[in-house]
C-alpha positions as a Markdown table, in Angstrom:
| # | Residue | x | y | z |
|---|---|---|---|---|
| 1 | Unk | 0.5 | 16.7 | -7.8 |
| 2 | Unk | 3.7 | 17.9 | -10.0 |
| 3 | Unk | 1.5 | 18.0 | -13.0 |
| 4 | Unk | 3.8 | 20.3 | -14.7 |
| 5 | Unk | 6.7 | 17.7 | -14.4 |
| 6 | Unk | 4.8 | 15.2 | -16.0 |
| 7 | Unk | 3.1 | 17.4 | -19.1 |
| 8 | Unk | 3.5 | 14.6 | -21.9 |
| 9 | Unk | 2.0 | 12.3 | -20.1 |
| 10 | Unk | -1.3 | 14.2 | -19.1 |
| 11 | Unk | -1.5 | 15.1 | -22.9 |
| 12 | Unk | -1.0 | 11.4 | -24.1 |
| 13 | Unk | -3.4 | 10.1 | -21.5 |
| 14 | Unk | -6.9 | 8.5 | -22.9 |
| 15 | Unk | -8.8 | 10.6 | -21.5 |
| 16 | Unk | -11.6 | 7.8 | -20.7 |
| 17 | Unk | -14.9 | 9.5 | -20.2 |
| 18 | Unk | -17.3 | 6.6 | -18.6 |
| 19 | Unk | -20.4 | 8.3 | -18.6 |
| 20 | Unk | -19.7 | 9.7 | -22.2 |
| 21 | Unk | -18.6 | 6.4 | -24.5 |
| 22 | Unk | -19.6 | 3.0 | -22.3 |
| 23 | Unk | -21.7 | 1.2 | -23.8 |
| 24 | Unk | -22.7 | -0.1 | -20.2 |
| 25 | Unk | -23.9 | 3.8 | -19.1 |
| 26 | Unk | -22.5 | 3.2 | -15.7 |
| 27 | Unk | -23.2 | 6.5 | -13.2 |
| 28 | Unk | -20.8 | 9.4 | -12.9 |
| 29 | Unk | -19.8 | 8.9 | -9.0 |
| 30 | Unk | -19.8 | 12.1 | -7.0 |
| 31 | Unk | -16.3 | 12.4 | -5.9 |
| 32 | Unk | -14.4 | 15.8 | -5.7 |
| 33 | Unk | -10.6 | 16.5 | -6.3 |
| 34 | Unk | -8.4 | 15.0 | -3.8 |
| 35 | Unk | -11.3 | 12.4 | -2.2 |
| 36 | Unk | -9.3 | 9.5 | -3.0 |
| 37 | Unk | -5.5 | 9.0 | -3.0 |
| 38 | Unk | -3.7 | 6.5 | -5.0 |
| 39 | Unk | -1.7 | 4.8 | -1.6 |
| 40 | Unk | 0.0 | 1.7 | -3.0 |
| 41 | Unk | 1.3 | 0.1 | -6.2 |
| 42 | Unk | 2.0 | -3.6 | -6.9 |
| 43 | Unk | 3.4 | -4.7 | -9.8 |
| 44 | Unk | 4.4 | -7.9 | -11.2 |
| 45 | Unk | 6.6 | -10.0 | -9.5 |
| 46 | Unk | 9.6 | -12.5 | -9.9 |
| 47 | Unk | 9.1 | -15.9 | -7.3 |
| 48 | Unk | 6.2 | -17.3 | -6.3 |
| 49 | Unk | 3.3 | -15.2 | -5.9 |
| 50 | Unk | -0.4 | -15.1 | -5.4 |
| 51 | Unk | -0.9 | -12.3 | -4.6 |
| 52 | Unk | -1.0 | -10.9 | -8.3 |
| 53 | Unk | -1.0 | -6.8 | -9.3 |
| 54 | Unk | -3.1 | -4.5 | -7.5 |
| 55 | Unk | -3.6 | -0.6 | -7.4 |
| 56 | Unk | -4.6 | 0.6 | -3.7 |
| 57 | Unk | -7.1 | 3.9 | -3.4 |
| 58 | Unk | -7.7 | 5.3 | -0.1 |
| 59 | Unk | -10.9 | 7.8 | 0.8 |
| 60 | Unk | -10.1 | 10.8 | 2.0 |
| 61 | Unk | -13.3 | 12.4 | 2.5 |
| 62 | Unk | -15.3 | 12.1 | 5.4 |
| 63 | Unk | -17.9 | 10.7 | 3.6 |
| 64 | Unk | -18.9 | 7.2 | 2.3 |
| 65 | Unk | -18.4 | 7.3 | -1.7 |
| 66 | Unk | -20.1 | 5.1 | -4.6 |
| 67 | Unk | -17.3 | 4.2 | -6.8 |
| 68 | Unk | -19.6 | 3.2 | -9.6 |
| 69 | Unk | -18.0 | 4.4 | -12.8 |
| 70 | Unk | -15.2 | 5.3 | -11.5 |
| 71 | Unk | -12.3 | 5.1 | -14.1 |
| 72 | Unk | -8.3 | 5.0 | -13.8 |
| 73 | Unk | -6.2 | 5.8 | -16.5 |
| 74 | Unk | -2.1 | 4.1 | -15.9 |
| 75 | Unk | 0.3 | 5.9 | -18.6 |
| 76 | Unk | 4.0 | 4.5 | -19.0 |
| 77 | Unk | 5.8 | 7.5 | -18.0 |
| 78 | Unk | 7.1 | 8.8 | -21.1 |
| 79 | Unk | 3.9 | 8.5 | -22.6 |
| 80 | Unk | 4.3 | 5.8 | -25.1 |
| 81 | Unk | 1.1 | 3.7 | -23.8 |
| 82 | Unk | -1.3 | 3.8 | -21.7 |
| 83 | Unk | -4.5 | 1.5 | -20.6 |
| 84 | Unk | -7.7 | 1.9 | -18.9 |
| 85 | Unk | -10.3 | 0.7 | -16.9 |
| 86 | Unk | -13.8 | 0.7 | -15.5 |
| 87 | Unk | -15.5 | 0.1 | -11.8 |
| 88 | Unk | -18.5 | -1.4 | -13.2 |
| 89 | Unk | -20.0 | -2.3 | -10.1 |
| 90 | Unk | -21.4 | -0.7 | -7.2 |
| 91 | Unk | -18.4 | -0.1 | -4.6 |
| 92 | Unk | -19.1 | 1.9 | -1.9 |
| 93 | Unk | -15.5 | 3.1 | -0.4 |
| 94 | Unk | -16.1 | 4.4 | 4.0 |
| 95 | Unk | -14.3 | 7.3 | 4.6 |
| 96 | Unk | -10.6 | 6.6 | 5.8 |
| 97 | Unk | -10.9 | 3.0 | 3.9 |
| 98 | Unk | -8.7 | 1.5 | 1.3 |
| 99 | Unk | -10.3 | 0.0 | -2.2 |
| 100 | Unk | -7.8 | -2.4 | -4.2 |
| 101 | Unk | -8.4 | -3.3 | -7.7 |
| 102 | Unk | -6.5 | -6.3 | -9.0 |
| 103 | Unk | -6.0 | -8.1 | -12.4 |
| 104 | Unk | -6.6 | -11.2 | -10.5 |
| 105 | Unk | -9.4 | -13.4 | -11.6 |
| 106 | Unk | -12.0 | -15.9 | -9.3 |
| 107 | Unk | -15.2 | -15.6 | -7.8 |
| 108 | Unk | -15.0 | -14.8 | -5.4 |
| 109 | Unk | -11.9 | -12.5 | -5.4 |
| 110 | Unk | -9.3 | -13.5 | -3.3 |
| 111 | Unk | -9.9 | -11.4 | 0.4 |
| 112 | Unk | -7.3 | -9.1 | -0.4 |
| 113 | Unk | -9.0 | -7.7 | -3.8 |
| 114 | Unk | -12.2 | -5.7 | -4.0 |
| 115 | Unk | -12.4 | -5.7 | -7.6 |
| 116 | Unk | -11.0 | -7.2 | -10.7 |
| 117 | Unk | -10.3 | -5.1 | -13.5 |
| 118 | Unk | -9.0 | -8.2 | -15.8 |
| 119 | Unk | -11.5 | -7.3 | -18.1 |
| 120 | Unk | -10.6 | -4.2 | -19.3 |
| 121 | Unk | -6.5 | -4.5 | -19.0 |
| 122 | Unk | -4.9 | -7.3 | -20.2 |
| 123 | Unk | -1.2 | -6.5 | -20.1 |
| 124 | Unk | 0.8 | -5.8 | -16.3 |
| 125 | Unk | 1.5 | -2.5 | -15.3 |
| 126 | Unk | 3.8 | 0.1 | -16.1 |
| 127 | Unk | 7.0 | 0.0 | -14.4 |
| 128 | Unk | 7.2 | 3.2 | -13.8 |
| 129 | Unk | 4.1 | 5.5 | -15.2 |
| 130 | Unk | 1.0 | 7.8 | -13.7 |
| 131 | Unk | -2.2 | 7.0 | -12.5 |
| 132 | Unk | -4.9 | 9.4 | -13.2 |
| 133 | Unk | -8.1 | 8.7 | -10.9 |
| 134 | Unk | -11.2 | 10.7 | -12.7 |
| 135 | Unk | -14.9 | 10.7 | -12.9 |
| 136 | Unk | -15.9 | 11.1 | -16.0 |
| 137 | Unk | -13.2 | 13.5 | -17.4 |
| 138 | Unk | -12.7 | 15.3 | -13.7 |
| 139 | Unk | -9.4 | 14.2 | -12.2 |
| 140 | Unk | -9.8 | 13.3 | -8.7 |
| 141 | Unk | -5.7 | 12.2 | -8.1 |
| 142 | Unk | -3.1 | 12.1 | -10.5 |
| 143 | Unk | -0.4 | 9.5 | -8.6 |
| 144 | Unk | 3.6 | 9.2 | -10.5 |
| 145 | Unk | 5.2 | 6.3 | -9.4 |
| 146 | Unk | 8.8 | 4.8 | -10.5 |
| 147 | Unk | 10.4 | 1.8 | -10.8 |
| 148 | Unk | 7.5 | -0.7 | -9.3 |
| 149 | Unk | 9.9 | -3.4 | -7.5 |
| 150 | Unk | 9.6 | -7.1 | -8.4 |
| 151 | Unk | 9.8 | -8.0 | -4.6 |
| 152 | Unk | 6.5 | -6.5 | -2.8 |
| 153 | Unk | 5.1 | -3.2 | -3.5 |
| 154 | Unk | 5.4 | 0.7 | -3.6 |
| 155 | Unk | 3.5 | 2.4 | -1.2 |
| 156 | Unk | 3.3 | 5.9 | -0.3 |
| 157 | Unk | 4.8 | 6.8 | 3.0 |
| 158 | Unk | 2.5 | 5.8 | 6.1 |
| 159 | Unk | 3.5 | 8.4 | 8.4 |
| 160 | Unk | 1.8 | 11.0 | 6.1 |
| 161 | Unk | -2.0 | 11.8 | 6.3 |
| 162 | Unk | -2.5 | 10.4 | 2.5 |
| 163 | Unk | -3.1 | 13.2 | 0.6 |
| 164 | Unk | -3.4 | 13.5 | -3.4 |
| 165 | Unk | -0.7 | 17.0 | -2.9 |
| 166 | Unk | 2.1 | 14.0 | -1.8 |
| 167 | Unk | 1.7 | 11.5 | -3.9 |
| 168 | Unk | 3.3 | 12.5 | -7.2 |
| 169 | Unk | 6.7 | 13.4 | -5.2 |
| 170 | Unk | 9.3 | 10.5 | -5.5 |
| 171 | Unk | 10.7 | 11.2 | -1.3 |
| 172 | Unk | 6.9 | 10.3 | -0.5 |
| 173 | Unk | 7.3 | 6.7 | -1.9 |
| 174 | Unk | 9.0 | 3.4 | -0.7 |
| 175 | Unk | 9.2 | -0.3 | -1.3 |
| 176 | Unk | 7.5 | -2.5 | 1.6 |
| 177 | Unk | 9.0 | -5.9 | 0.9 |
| 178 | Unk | 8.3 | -6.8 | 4.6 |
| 179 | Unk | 8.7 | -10.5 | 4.7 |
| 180 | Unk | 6.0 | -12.9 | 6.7 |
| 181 | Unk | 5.2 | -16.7 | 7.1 |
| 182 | Unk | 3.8 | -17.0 | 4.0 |
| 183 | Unk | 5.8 | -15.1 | 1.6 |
| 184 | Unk | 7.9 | -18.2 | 0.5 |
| 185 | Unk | 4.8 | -19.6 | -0.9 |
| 186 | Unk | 2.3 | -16.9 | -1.4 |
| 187 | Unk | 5.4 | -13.6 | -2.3 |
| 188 | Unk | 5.6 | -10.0 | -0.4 |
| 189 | Unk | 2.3 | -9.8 | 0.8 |
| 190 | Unk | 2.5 | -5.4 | 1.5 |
| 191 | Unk | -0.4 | -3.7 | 2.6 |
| 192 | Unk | -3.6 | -4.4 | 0.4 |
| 193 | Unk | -7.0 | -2.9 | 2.5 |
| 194 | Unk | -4.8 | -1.1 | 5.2 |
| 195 | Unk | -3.0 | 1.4 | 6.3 |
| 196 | Unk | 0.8 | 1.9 | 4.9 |
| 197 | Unk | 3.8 | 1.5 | 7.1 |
| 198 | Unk | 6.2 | 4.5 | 7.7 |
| 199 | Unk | 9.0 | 4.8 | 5.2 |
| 200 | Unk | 11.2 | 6.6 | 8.1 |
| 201 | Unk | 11.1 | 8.4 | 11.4 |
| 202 | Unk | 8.9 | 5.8 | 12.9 |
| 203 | Unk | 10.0 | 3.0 | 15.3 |
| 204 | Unk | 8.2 | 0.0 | 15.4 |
| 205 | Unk | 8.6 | -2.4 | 18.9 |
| 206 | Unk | 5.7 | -3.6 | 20.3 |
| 207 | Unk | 3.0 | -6.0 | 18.7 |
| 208 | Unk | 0.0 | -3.0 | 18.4 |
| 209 | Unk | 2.6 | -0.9 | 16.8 |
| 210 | Unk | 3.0 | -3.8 | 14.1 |
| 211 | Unk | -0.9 | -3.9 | 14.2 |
| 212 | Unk | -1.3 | -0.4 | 13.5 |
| 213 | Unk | 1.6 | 0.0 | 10.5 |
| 214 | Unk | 3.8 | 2.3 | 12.8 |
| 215 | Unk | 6.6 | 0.5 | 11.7 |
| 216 | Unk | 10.2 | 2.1 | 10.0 |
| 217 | Unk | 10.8 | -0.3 | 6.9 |
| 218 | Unk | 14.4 | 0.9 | 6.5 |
| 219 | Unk | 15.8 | 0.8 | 10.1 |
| 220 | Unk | 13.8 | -1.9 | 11.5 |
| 221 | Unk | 13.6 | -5.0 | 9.4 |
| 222 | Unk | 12.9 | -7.6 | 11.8 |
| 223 | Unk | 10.0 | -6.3 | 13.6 |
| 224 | Unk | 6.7 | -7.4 | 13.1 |
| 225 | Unk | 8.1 | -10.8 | 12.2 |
| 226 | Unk | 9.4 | -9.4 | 9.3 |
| 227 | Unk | 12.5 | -12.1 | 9.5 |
């Protein structure tokens, strides 16, 4: 996870212990190192968009987990700020699912959302910064992303297994600013709840490909009606 590159920012980090100081006295959730994987980052945007910013977590384990008081700390990489938040409700994650927490607001939460954490962060993310995933004090995944792009999102590459050992190593990331019918209205859509498209070495040509996210972002735009 590269945590030696990234030393100020582990010691800057709020180290937000939910079981310790909420008022709320949520659960700690029983989740060991490297369960869930931080898979995809999105960011604010510039166009139209309604898709709003969203932090993608993908289970790992072969078991279901309860997410309840589960808490993410996002530090601007050079350590100057940092915010928090909360899962304050139960969320139970299947294993090989994706969770996405938004700062999106509505009830209920727009399909592609899970849960809202509006309440705790007020401010957009980082543009480039880490994510430390912990339960109560124990870090699960510590993610280190860079320059979020304004047009779709940052995911890590699909054509890896997602594993918390890849995604604090910049090669492992790319932008998915796939483009569909709806992205003049709604913006770059990405992957929100799914699997992550390849970020090379795959080749994407028939319809259950597109389905599956076997698709090469850089050498096949086009495909999956991405034009």
């Amino acid at each position: 996870m590269l945590r030696d590159s990234i030393f100020p920012i582990v010691l800057s980090a709020v180290i937000f212990g939910a079981c310790d100081s909420d008022p709320l006295e949520v659960p700690c959730p029983d989740v060991e190192v490297g369960e869930l994987v931080v898979t995809e980052v999105r960011g604010n945007q510039t166009g139209n968009d309604t898709y709003g910013e969203w932090i993608e977590l993908h289970n790992a384990s072969g078991r279901t987990l309860d997410l309840t008081g589960l808490s993410l700390t996002i530090t601007k990489l050079d350590g100057s700020s940092d915010a928090a938040l909360l899962v304050r409700t139960p969320i139970s994650l299947a294993p090989g699912a994706y969770l996405v927490l938004g700062r999106l607001d509505g009830t209920p939460l727009p399909a592609h959302l899970d849960y809202s954490y509006s309440a705790d962060v007020s401010r957009g993310l980082f543009d480039s910064g880490a994510i430390r995933v912990s339960s109560c004090g124990k870090e699960i995944d510590l993610a280190v992303y860079r320059n979020l792009p304004t047009k779709g999102s940052l995911i890590l590459n699909g054509a890896l297994a997602p594993s918390a050992d890849d995604n604090s190593t910049d090669i492992n990331w790319c932008v998915d600013d796939r483009v569909d019918l709806d992205t003049p209205i709604s913006g770059f859509k990405g992957s929100p709840k799914a699997a992550n498209p390849s970020c090379d070495g795959a080749t994407c040509t028939q319809d259950d490909e597109c389905a599956s996210g076997a698709c090469n972002l850089n050498t096949d735009p086009g495909v999956c009606g991405s034009t």
